[in-house]
Every structure is written in C-alpha cells, then in structure tokens.
N, C-alpha and C positions, 0 to 999 in steps of 0.2 A: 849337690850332685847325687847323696847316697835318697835323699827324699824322693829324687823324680826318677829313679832305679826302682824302689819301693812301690811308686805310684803306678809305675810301668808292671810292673810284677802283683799288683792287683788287679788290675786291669785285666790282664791275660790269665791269671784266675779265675776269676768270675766268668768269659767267655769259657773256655772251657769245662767252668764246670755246669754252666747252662746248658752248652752244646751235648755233656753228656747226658743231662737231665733228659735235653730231648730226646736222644738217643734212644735212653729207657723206658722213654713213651710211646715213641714211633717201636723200636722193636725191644719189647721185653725180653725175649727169649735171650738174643743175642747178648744184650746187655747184661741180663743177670748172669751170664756164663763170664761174659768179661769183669764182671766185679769180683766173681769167685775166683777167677784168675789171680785179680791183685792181692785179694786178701790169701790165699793159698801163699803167694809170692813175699808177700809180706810175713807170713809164717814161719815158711821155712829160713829165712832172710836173720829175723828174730832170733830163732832156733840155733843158726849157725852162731850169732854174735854171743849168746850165754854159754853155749858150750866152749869156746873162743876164752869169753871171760873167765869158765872157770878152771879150764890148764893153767892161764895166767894166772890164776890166786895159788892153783895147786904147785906151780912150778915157783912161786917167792915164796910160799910157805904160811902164808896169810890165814886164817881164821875167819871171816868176816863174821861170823853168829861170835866168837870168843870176844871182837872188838865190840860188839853189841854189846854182850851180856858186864861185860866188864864197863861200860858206860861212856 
C-alpha cells in the first residue's frame, strides 16, 4: 500500500514540477517573482524555526557549542 502512495506522489511530482518548468518558459517574469516568493517564504519560515529552537535551548539551559566542545 505505502509503495503505490509513494509511486502516486512521484507521479504528481514530476507533473508539477514540468508544469512549472513551463511556466517559467512561457512567462519568465511571472515566474521568477513566484520562485522568489517561495524561497523568501521559505526564509522567513527557517528563521522563525532557529529562533524557536533557540528559546528552547535557552530556556532547559543547554549549551550546545559546550556539548560540542566537550565531545
């Protein structure tokens, strides 16, 4: 079951990611403003999750460079 879920979900991958290929062929403009959308989205996305991560170290009292350096 989880194979033809898998095979399903490549599938639909690869169409969309053709269809956006064409996209950025038939109109650049558009396109390239929509890639810097996701990659902006994905930035600030990022950004939230380390800052996130590190109240949580700050707040158990954790070290991570001390658990580094100690081995």
């Amino acid at each position: 079951m989880l194979v033809v879920i898998l095979n399903w979900l490549w599938l639909i991958t690869g169409i969309v990611t053709t269809l956006f290929g064409l996209f950025l062929v038939i109109l650049p403009g558009p396109g390239i403003l929509g890639l810097l959308g996701l990659l902006a989205s994905f930035a600030i996305l990022l950004g939230i999750l380390l800052i996130a991560t590190g109240v949580d170290l700050r707040r158990r009292g954790e070290n991570p460079i001390g658990k580094l350096a100690a081995g």
